[in-house]
Structures are given as structure tokens and as C-alpha cells.
N, C-alpha and C positions, 0 to 999 in steps of 0.2 A: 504475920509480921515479916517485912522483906530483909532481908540479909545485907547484912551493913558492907561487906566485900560487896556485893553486888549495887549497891546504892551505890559508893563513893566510885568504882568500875564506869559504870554505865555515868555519875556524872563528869569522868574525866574523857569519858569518850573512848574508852578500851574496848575493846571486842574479846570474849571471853578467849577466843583461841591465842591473840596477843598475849593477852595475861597469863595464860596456861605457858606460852612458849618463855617468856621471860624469869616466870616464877620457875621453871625446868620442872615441871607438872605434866600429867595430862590432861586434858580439857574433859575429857568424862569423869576424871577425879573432883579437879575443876566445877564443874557443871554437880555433881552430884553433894556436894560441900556446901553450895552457895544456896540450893535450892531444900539443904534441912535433911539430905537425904545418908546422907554422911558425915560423921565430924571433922573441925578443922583441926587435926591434929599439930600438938609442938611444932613439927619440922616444915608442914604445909601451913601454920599461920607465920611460920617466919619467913618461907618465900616466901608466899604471897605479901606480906607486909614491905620485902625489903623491895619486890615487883613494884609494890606501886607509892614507893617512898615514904610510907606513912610509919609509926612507930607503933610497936604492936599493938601496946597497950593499949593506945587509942583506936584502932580497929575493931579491936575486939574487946573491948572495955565493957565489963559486966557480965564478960560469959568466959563458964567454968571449963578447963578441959580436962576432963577423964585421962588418968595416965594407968 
């Protein structure tokens, strides 16, 4: 299943390193998140949501995070 960060990314036309600069991430955190290889923790689904103006819930809508 593809990674819904990286679905709505790729159809706004972001380039992962843009996303990582704005979200103040780095792109191998970035990149290993998006690709299932690490979780989108609390503080990284809230960059990245407020990065790409979406509201979290809706982002990430149906998936649990491990605290």
C-alpha cells in the first residue's frame, strides 16, 4: 500500500527534499517514514501536515500512532 504523505506529495508536485526543508525534517527521516521503514511520530505527522496544509487527521486518517 503507498503512503498517503507520499501520494498527496507527489500529487501536489513536492519533491521529497522541499517537504523535508519546510516540514524542518530531514529527508532520510523524511524518506524512511514515507516508505513504511519508520513511523510518523506525533511531532513528524504535525510538520509534515502543517508542511503541506493539510489537517492531520485527514492525513493520516486511520492510522494508529505508537506513543
Amino acid at each position: 500500500m503507498t503512503n498517503r504523505v507520499r501520494q498527496v506529495r507527489e500529487a501536489l508536485g513536492i519533491p521529497l527534499k522541499e517537504l523535508a526543508r519546510k516540514a524542518k525534517v530531514g529527508s532520510p527521516i523524511l524518506s524512511r517514514a514515507e516508505r513504511g521503514l519508520s513511523p510518523f511520530y506525533p511531532a513528524l505527522r504535525r510538520r509534515v501536515s502543517e508542511a503541506l496544509e493539510i489537517k492531520e487527521d485527514r492525513l493520516f486518517a486511520g492510522k494508529e500512532t505508537k506513543r
